[in-house]
C-alpha positions in Angstrom: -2.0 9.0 -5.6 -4.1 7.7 -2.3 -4.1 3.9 -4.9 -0.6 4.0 -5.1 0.0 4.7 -1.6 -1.7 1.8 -0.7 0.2 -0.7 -2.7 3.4 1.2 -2.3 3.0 0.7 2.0 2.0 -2.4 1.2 4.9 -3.9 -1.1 7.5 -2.9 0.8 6.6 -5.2 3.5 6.6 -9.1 3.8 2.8 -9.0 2.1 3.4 -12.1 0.1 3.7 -14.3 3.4 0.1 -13.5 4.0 -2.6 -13.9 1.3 -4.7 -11.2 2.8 -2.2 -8.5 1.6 -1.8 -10.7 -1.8 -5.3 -9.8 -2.5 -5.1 -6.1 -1.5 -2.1 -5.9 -3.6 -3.8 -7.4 -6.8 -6.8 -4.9 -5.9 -4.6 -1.8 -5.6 -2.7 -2.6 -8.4 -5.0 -3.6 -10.9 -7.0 -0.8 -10.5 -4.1 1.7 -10.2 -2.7 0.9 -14.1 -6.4 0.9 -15.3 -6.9 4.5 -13.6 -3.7 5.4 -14.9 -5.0 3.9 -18.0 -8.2 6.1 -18.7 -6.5 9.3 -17.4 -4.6 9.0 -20.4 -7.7 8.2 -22.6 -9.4 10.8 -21.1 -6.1 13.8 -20.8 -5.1 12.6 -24.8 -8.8 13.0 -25.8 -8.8 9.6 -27.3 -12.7 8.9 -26.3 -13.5 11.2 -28.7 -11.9 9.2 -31.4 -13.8 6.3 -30.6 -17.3 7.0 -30.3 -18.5 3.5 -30.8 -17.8 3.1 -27.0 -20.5 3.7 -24.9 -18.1 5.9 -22.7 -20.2 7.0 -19.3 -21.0 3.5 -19.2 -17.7 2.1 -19.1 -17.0 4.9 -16.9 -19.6 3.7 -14.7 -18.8 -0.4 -14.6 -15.2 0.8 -14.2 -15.6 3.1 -10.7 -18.6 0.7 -9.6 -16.1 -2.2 -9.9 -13.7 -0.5 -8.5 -15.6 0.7 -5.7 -16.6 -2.7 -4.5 -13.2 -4.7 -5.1 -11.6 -1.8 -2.9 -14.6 -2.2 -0.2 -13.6 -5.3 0.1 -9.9 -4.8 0.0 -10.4 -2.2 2.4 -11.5 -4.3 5.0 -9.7 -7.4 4.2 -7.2 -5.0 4.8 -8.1 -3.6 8.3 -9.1 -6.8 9.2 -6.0 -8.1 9.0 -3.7 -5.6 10.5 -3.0 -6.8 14.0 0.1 -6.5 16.0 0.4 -10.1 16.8 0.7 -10.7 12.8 3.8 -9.2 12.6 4.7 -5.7 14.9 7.8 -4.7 12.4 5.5 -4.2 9.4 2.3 -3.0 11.5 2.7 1.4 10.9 2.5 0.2 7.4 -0.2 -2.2 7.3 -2.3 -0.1 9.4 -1.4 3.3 6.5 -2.3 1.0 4.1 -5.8 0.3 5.3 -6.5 4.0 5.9 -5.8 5.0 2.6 -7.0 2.1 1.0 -10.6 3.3 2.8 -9.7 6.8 1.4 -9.1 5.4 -1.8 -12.5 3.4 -1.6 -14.2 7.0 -0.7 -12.7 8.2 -4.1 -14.4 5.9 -6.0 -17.4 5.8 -4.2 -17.7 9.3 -5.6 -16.7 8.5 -8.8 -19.5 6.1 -9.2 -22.2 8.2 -8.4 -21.0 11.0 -10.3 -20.8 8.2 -13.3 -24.3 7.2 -12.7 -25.6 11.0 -12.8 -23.7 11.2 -15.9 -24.9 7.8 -17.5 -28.6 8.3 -16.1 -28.6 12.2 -18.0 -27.4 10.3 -21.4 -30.1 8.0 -21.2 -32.8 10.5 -20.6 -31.7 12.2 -23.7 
């Protein structure tokens, strides 16, 4: 909900006249229909009918990946939000960093939780 927020603020502004805002589009996007993506996987069951995928690994990869593109993002993001820029799209700009920093907390989380879960497999 917080990823989509933060390409939803985002998109319904003049974002593609600045290629800040191009890149935390692509960001929030991309990793939006890939979340989307494994809660499906992971709601349908389907891991379980592919065991051949090392599963807390990709789990892992995915939120550390995540994690650091949306760092980035995140401050690209704030970075970039000043008045000057362009006043009529700054309450949305400036949303759009918050919860793309809320959004980076998430996965921050994620990850470790991942890497508890990835380090306990490969103690077994």
């Amino acid at each position: 909900v917080l990823g989509l927020l933060v390409w939803t603020l985002i998109a319904g502004t003049e974002y593609f006249l600045y290629p800040a805002f191009g890149w935390v589009m692509f960001v929030a996007v991309f990793y939006w229909v890939l979340t989307v993506f494994f809660l499906i996987i992971y709601m349908t069951m389907t891991y379980t009918r592919i065991p051949q995928v090392p599963w807390t690994m990709v789990g892992l990869c995915f939120n550390g990946s995540a994690f650091v593109l949306y760092l980035i993002a995140a401050i690209v993001d704030a970075s970039s939000v000043t008045k000057d820029l362009d006043s009529h799209n700054y309450s949305s700009w400036a949303a759009s960093s918050f919860f793309a920093f809320m959004v980076t907390s998430c996965y921050a989380g994620n990850t470790y939780f991942s890497f508890i879960s990835w380090r306990s497999r490969t103690l077994q």
